[in-house]
KOLLO-535216 format. One line per field, with one value per residue (C-alpha): residue number from 1; x, y, z; residue in three letters. Coordinates in nm, 3 decimals. Each point is the difference from the previous one (the first is absolute). Layout:
# KOLLO-535216
nukol = c(NUM  ...)
east = c(X  ...)
north = c(Y  ...)
up = c(Z  ...)
tise = c(ALA  ...)
# end
This chain:
# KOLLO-535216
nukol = c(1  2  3  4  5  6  7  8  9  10  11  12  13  14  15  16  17  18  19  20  21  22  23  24  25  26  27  28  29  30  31  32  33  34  35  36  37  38  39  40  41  42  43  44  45  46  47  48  49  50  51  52  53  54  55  56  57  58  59  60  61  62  63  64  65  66  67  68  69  70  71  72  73  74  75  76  77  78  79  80  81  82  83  84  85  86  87  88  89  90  91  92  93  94  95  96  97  98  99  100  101  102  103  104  105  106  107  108  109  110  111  112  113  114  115  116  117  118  119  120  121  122  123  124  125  126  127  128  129  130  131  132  133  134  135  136  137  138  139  140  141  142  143  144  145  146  147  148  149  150  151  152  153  154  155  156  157  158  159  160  161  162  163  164  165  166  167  168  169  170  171  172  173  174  175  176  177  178  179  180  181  182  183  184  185  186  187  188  189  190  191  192  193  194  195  196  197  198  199  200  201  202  203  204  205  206  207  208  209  210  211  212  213  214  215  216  217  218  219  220  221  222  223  224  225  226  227  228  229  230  231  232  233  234  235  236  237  238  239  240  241  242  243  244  245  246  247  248  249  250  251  252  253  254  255  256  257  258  259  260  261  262  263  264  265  266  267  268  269  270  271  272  273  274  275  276  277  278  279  280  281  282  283  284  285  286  287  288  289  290  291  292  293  294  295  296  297  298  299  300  301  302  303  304  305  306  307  308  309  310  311  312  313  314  315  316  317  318  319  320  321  322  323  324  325  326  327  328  329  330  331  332)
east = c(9.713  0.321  0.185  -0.087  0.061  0.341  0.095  -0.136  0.208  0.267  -0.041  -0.033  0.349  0.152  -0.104  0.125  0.286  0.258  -0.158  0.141  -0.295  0.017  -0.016  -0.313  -0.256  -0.336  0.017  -0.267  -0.267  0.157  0.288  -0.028  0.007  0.269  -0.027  0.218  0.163  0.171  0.257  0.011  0.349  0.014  0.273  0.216  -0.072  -0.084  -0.282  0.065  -0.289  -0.177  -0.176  -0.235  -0.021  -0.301  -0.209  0.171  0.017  0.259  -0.081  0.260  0.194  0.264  0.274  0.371  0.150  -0.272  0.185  0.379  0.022  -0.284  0.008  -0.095  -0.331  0.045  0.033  0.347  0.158  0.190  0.089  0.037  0.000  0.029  -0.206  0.194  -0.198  0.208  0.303  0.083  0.306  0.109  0.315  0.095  0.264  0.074  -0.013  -0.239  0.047  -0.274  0.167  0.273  -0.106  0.014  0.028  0.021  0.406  0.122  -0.323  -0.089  -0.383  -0.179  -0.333  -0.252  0.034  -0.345  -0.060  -0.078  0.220  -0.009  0.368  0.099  -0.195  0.250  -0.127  0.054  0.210  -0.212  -0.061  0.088  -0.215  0.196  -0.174  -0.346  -0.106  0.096  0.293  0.133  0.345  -0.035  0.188  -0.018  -0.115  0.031  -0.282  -0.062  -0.304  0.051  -0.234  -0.333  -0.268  0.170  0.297  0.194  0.199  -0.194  0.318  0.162  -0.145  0.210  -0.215  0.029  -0.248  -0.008  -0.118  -0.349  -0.280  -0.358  0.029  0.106  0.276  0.135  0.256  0.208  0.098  0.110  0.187  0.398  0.046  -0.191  -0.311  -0.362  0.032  -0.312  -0.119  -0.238  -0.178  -0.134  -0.276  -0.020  -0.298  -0.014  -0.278  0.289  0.347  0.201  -0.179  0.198  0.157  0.126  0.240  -0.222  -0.324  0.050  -0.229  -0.153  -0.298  0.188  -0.083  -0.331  -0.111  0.271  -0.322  -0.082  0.234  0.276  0.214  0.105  0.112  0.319  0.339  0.255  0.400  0.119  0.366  0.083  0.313  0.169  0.149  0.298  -0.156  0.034  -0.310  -0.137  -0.321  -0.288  -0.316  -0.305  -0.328  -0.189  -0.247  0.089  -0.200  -0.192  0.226  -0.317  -0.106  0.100  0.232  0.063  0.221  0.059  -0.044  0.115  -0.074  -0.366  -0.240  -0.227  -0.322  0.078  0.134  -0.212  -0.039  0.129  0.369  0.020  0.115  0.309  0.097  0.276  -0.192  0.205  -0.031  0.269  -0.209  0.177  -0.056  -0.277  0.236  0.086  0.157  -0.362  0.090  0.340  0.121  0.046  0.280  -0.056  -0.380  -0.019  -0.267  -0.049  -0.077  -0.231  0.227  -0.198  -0.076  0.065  -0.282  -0.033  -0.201  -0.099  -0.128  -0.249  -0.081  -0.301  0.133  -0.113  0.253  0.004  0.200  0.104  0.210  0.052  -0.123  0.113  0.192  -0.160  -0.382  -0.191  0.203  0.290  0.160  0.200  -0.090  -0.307  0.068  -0.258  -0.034  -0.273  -0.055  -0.234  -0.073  0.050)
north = c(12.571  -0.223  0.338  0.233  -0.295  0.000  0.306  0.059  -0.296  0.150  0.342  -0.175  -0.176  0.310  0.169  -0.318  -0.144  0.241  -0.055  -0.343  -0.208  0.207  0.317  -0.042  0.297  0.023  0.327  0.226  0.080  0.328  0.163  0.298  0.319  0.303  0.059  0.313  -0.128  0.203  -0.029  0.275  -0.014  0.427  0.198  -0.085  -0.372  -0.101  -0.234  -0.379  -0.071  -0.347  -0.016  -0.241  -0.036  -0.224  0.286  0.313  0.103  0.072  -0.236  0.074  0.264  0.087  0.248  -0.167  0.066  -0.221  -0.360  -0.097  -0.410  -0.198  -0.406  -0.241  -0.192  -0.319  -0.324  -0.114  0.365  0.195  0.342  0.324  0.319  0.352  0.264  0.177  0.293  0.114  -0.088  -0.268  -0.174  -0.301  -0.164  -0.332  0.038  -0.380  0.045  -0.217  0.197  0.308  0.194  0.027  0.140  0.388  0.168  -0.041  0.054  -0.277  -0.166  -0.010  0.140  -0.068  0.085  -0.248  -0.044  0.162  -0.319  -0.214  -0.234  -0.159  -0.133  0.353  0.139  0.169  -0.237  -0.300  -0.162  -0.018  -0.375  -0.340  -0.210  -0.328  -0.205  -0.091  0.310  0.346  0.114  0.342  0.108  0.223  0.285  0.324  0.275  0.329  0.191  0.377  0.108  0.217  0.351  0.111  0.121  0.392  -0.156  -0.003  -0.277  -0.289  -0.155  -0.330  -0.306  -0.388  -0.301  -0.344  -0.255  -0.279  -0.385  0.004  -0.184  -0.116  0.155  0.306  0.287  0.134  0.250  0.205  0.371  0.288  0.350  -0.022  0.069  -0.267  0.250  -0.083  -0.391  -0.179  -0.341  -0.078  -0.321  0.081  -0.282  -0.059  0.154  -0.158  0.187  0.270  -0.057  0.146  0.090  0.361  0.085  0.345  0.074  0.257  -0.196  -0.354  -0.167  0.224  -0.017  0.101  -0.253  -0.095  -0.353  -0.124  -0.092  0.388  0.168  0.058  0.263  0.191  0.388  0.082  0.121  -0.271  -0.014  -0.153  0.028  0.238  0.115  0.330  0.176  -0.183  -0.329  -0.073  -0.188  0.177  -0.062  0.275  0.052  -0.008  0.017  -0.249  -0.296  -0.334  -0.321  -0.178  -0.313  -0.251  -0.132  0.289  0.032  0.302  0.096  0.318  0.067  0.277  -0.074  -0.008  0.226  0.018  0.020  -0.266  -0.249  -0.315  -0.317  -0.181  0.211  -0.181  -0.302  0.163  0.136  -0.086  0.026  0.074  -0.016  0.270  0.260  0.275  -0.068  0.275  0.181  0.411  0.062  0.058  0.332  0.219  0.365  0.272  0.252  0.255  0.045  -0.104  -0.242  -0.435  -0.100  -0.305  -0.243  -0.082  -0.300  -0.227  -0.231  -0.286  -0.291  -0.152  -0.343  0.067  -0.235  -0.046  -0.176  0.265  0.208  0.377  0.300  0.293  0.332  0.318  0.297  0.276  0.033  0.321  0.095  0.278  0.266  -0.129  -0.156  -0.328  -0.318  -0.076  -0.308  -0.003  -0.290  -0.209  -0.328  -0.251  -0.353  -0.222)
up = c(-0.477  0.006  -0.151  0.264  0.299  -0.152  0.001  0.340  0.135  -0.219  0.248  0.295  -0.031  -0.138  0.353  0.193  -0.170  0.228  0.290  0.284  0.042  0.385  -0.187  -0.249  0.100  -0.078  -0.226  0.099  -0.305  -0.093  0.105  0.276  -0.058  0.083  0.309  0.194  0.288  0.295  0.254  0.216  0.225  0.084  -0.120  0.260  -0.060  0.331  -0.072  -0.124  -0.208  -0.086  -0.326  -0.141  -0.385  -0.009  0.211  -0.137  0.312  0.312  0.289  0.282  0.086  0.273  0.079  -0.105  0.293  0.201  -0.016  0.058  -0.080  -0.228  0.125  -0.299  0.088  -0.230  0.171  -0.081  -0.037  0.261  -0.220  0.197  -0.181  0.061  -0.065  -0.290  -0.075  0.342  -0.136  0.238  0.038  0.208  0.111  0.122  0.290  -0.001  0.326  0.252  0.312  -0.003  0.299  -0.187  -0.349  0.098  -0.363  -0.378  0.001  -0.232  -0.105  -0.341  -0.037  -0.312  -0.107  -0.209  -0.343  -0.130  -0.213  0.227  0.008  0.289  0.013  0.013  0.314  0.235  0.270  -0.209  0.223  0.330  -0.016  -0.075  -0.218  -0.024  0.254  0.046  0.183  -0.064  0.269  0.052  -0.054  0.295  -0.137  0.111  -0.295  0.013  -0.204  -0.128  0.022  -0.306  0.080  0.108  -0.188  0.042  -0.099  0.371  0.062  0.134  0.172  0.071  0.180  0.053  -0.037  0.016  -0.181  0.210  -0.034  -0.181  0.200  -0.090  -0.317  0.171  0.013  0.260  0.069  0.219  -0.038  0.139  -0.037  -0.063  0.350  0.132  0.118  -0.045  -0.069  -0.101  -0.130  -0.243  -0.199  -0.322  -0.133  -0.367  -0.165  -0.335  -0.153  -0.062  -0.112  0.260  0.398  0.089  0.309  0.138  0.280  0.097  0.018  -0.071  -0.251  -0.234  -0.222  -0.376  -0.300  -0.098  -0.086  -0.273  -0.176  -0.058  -0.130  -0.311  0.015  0.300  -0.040  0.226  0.039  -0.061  0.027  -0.348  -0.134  -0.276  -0.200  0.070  -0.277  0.098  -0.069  0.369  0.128  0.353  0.171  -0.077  0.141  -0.269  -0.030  -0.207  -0.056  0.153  -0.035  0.237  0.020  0.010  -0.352  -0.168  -0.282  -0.266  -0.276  -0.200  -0.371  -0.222  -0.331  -0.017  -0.049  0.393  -0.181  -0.246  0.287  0.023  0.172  -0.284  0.075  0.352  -0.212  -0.115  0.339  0.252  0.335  0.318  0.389  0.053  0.277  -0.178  -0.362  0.001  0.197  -0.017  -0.313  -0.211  0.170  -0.033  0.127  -0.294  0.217  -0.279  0.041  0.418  -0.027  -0.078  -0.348  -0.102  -0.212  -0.325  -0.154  0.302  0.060  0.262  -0.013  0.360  0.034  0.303  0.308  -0.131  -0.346  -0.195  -0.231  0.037  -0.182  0.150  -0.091  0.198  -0.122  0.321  0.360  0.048  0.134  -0.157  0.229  -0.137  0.311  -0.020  0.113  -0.133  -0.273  -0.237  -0.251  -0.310  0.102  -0.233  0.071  -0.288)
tise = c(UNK  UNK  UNK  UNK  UNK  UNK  UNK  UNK  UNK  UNK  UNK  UNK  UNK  UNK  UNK  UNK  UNK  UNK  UNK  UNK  UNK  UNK  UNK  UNK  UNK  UNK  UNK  UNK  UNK  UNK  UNK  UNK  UNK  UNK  UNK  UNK  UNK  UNK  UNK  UNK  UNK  UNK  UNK  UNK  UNK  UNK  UNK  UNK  UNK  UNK  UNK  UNK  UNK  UNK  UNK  UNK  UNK  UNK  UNK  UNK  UNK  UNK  UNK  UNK  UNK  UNK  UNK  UNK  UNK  UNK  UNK  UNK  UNK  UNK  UNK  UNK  UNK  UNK  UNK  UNK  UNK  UNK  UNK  UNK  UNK  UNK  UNK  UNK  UNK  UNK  UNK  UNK  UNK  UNK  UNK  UNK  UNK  UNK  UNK  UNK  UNK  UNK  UNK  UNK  UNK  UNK  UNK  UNK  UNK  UNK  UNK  UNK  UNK  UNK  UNK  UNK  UNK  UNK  UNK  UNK  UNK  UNK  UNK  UNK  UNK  UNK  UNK  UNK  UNK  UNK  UNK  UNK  UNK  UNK  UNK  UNK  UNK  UNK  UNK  UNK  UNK  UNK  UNK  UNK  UNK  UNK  UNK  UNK  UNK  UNK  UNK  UNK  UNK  UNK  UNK  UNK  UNK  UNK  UNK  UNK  UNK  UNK  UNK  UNK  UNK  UNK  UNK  UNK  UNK  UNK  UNK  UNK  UNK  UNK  UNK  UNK  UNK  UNK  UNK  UNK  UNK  UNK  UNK  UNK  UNK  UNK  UNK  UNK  UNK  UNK  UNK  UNK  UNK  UNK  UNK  UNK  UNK  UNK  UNK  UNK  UNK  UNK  UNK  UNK  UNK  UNK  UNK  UNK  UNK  UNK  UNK  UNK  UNK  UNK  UNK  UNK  UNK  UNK  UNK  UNK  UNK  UNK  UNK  UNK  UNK  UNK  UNK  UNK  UNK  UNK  UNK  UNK  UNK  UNK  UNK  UNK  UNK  UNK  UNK  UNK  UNK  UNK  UNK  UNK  UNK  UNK  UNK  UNK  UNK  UNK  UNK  UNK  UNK  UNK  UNK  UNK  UNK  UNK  UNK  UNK  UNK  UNK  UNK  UNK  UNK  UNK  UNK  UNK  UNK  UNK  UNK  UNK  UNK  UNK  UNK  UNK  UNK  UNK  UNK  UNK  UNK  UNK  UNK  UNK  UNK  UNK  UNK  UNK  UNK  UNK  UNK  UNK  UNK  UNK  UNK  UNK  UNK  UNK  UNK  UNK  UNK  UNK  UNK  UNK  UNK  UNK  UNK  UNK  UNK  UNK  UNK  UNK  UNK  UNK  UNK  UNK  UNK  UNK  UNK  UNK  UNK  UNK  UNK  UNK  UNK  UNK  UNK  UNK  UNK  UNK  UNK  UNK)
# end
């Protein structure tokens, strides 16, 4: 009896020993089984899609084009984004006087980085977080709207993101030429990560409860290397991560059937929202059609705690038209 309690204690610690005293899981009795998952955005990508790992299943969708500006809901952060599956950009005039901000001439626009990373939002600069209470900067931006669902032009809007109160935003915005002005307050919602707002009309219902999702299916801009080894922006389409308790990292030397939860122990884990990112994929010019890169696994510690593998497997639907992802995913 004392031999088998040892070696069970022995398999216990070999389970745990990786693991922060935070990040110990209760390992389910066996692991799950394949499972086919799919993400269905059209071929003309127009759908942003929110997956769930621990479900299998798709639990929100909405057209890309239906959001311009995402406003963080946690208590002590005041992050703006944009919505980049429209290829937004934003530019801050340094300039406090709205009336006079009529155009984009001279403004440097940028676009968010598609890791995350908050310090490198276009609208970073909005607000002043030295004193005791958050104070805008009162600068006029000038934002893109990137395109429409068909792909027109959505057009230009200024804003300003004024003084936060009660816990609130608020802003100011209108078209270049100071035509159809409006003011809204947006109220945190912290059961999501970010409340979304469109010019057109105002607060949105987008993102699902933080608390239900892992992956979300959408165009993104990311920067990539021309021939020329010159870095421009490009518009993808890939897997980002829900940026609440989730955390992933890719693998390439394994075997996917043979990957257990013992192999979490030897992996880097990262919060980077695009480490899942588009490039599972790539374009063969010679035959006209996307090509599933092979032997490129990811491992995705869930919101839930629990460990789950996943590889794609096709970006085509049994017609053969693009834009359907489909991918194995196994709990551990």
């Amino acid at each position: 009896m004392k031999k088998i309690t040892i070696i069970l204690l022995s398999a216990i610690i070999t389970l745990t020993s990786c693991f922060t005293e935070e990040g110990i899981i209760e390992l389910p009795p066996t692991a799950g089984d394949v499972q086919i998952g799919q993400a269905i955005m059209t071929e003309y990508y127009i759908y942003q899609v929110f997956y769930d790992l621990k479900t299998n299943s798709t639990v929100k969708t909405n057209i890309f084009s239906d959001w311009d500006l995402g406003f963080m809901t946690s208590d002590t952060a005041w992050h703006i984004i944009l919505n980049n599956a429209k290829t937004m950009y934003a530019g801050n005039s340094f300039n406090t006087n709205f009336e006079e901000v009529t155009s984009a001439s001279g403004i440097e626009m940028l676009f968010d980085k598609s890791n995350g990373n908050t310090d490198s939002l276009a609208t970073a600069g909005w607000i002043n977080l030295s004193g005791e209470t958050p104070v805008s900067e009162n600068y006029v931006y000038v934002v893109n709207r990137g395109y429409n669902e068909d792909y027109s032009n959505a057009g230009y809007k200024k804003i300003i993101f004024e003084t936060p109160e009660n816990n609130k935003y608020k802003i100011k915005f209108a078209d270049l030429n100071g035509q159809n002005e409006q003011s809204f307050t947006i109220e945190k919602d912290t059961t999501v990560n970010y409340v979304c707002f469109s010019f057109d009309n105002g607060i949105v219902d987008i993102e699902p409860p933080k608390n239900d999702w892992t992956l979300l299916f959408t165009l993104y801009q990311t920067m990539l290397s021309t021939s020329t080894g010159e870095f421009v922006p490009y518009t993808v389409k890939g897997a980002l991560l829900n940026p609440h308790k989730i955390i992933a990292n890719i693998d390439t030397l394994l075997n996917f059937s043979e990957i257990t939860i013992e192999d979490t122990c030897n992996f880097e884990f990262k919060t980077d929202l695009d480490i899942i990112g588009y490039d599972w994929k790539y374009y063969n010019f010679e035959e006209g059609f996307y090509t599933i890169v092979p032997d490129r696994n990811y491992i995705i510690k869930n919101y839930d705690a629990y460990y789950y593998k996943l590889r794609f497997i096709d970006f085509y639907d049994e017609n053969g038209v693009k834009g359907t992802v489909t991918f194995e995913v196994v709990r551990l």
